[in-house]
C-alpha positions as CSV (number, residue, x, y, z in Angstrom):
1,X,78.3,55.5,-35.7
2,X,81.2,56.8,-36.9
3,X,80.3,60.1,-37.9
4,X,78.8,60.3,-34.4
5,X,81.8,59.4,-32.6
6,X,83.7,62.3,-34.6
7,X,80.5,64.6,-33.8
8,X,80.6,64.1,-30.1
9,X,84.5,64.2,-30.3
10,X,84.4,67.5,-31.7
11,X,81.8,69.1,-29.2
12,X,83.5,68.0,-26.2
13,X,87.2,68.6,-27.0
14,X,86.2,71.4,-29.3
15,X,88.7,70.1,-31.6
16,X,87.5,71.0,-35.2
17,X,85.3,68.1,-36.6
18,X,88.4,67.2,-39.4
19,X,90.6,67.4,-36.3
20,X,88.2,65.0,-34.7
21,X,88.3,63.1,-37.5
22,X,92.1,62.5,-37.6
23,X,92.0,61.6,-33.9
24,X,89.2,58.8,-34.2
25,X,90.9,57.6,-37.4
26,X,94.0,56.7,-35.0
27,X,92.2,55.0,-32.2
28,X,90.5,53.0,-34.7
29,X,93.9,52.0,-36.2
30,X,95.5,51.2,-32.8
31,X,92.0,49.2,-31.8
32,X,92.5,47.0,-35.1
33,X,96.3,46.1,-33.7
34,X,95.5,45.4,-30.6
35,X,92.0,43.6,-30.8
36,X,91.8,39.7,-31.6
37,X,91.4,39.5,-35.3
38,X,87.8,38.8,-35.9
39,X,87.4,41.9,-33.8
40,X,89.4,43.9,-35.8
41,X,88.3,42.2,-38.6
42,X,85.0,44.2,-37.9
43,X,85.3,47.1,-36.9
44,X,85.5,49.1,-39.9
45,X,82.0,47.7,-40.3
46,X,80.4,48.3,-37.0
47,X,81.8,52.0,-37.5
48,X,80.9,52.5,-40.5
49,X,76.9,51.0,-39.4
50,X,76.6,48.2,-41.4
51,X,74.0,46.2,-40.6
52,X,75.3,42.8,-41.1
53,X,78.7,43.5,-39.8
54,X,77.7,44.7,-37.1
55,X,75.5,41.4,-36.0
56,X,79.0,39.8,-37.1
57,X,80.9,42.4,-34.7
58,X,78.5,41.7,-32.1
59,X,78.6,38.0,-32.6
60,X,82.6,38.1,-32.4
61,X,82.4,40.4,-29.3
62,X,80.3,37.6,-27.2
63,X,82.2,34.8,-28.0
64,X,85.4,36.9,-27.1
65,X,83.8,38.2,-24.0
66,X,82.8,34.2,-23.5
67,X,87.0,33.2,-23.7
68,X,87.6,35.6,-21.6
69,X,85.7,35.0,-18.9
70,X,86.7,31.6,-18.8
71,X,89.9,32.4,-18.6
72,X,89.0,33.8,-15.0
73,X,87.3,30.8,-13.8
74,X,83.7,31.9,-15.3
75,X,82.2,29.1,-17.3
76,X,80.3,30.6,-20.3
C-alpha cells in the first residue's frame, strides 16, 4: 500500500517518486503522533501490507470508530 500511496502521489503532484516518498514519510510520522496508540501502533504495518497487522489495524480502527461514536450519543 505504501508504495502505492507514493505511486499515486507522484502522478498527481508530479513530484518525483523519492520526492513523493519524503512527503508520505512525513504524513505517516504526523499520523503516528496524532492517532491513539494502537492506531499508531499499526500503521507501519497496514502500510507496509502486512497481513496480520493489517487485521490488527483494522480491528483497532473499529473499536476506535466504536468510542467514538459513543462519545456522540451513538451506542455501538
Amino acid at each position: 500500500m505504501m508504495d502505492e500511496l507514493v505511486q499515486e502521489l507522484s502522478q498527481k503532484t508530479g513530484l518525483s517518486p523519492d520526492k513523493a516518498q519524503e512527503v508520505v514519510n512525513v504524513v505517516v510520522a504526523h499520523l503516528k503522533t496524532r492517532l491513539p496508540e494502537p492506531l499508531a501502533n499499526g500503521l507501519d504495518s497496514f502500510l507496509n501490507g502486512s497481513s496480520t497487522g493489517s487485521s490488527s489495524f483494522a480491528e483497532e480502527a473499529k473499536a476506535v470508530a466504536s468510542g467514538f461514536g459513543s462519545l456522540f450519543g451513538k451506542k455501538a
